[in-house]
Every structure is written in structure tokens, then in C-alpha cells.
C-alpha positions as YAML, in Angstrom:
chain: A
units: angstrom
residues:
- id: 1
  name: UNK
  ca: [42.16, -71.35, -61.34]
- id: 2
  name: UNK
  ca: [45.72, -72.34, -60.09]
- id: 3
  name: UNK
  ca: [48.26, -69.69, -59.85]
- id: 4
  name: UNK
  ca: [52.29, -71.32, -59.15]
- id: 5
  name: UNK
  ca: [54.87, -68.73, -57.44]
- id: 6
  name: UNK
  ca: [58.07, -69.91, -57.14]
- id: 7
  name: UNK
  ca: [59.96, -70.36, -54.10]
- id: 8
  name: UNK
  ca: [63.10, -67.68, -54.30]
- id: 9
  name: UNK
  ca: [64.50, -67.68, -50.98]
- id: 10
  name: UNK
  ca: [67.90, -68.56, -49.42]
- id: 11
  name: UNK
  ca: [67.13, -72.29, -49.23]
- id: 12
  name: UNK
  ca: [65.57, -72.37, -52.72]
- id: 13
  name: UNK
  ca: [68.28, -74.51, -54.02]
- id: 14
  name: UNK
  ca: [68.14, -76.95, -51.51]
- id: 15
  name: UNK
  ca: [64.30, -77.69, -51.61]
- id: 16
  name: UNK
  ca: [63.77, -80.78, -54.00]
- id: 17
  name: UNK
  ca: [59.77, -79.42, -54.48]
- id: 18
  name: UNK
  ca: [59.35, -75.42, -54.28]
- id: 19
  name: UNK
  ca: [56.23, -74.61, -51.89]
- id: 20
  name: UNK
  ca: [53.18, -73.91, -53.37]
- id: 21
  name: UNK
  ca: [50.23, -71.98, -52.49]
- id: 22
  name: UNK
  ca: [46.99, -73.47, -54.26]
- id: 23
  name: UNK
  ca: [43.46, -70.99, -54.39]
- id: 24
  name: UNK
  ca: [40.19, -72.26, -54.62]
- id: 25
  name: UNK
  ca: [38.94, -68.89, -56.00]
- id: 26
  name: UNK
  ca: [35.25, -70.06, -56.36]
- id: 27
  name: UNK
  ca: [35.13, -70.24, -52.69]
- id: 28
  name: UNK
  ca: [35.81, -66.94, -52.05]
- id: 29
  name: UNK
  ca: [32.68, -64.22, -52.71]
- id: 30
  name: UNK
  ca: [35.22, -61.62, -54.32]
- id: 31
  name: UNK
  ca: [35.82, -63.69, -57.10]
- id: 32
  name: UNK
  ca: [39.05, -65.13, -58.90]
- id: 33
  name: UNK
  ca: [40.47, -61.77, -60.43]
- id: 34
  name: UNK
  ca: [40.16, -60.02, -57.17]
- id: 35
  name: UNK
  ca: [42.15, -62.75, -55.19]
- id: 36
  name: UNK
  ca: [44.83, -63.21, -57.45]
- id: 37
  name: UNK
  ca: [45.79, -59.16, -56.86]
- id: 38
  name: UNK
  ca: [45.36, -59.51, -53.16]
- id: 39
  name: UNK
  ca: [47.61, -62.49, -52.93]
- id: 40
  name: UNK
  ca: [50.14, -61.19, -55.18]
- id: 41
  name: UNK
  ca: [50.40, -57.88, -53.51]
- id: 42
  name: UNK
  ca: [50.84, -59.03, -50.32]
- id: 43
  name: UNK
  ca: [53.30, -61.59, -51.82]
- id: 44
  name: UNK
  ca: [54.96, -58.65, -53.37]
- id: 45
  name: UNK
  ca: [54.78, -55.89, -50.34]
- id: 46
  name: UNK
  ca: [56.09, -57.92, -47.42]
- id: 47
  name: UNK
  ca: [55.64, -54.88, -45.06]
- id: 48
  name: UNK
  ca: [51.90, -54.24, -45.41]
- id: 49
  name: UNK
  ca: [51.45, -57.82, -44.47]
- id: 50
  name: UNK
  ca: [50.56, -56.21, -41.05]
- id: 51
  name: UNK
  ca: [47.21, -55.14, -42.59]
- id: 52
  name: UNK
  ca: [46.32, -58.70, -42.83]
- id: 53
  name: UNK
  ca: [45.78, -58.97, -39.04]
- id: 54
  name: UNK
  ca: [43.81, -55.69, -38.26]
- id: 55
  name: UNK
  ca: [41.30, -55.67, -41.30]
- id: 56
  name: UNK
  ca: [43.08, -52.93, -43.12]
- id: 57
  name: UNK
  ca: [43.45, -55.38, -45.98]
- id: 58
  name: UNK
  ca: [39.65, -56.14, -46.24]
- id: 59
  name: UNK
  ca: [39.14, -52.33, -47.16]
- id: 60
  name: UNK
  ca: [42.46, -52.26, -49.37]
- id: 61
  name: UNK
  ca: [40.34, -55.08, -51.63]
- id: 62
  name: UNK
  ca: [37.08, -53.27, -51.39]
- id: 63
  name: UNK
  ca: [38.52, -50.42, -52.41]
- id: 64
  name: UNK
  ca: [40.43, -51.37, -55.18]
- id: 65
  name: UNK
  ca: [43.79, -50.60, -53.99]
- id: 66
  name: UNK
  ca: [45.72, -53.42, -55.17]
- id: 67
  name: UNK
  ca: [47.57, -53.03, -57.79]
- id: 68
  name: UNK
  ca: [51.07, -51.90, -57.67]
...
């Protein structure tokens, strides 16, 4: 599973190839479905990216919490 997010930042229309970010979801336990909701909220919610460094994120999967 490949998931492509677009670039939209100040310098997008300066960048001849847009950044990608490329998942191998079968190496992660959690699954593919799982991943794809944590990477897109915390693509989405800039300030809870805080909760990636103290383990609050690991229980915001477990639990579900995800979706926005």
C-alpha cells in the first residue's frame, strides 16, 4: 500500500518533485488501515505532533482515537 500527500507549502511551486512519504505497512504489527489514520492525523493536527516524542501517540492508536 502506497499512500501520495502532496507537498502544499510555501516553496511548493518551486520544488520540481513534491516530497513523498512512502509506508511499508506490512512491516508494521498494527496493520495498513491503522497506519494510514495515524499518519494522516498527525499530518493533519500539526500541534499534537508533540505526542509523538513522549508515547502519548502509541495509546492515541491503541485506543482508537484517530480519526478526526
Amino acid at each position: 500500500m502506497t499512500i501520495d500527500r502532496h507537498y502544499r507549502g510555501p516553496f511548493s511551486g518551486v520544488l520540481k518533485s513534491p516530497p513523498a512519504i512512502v509506508a511499508k505497512a506490512d512491516q508494521f504489527e498494527v496493520g495498513a488501515v491503522p497506519l494510514y489514520w495515524f499518519l494522516r492525523y498527525y499530518l493533519e493536527h500539526p500541534d499534537d505532533r508533540r505526542e509523538l516524542a513522549d508515547g502519548r501517540a502509541v495509546g492515541r492508536l491503541l485506543r482508537g482515537e484517530l480519526v478526526s
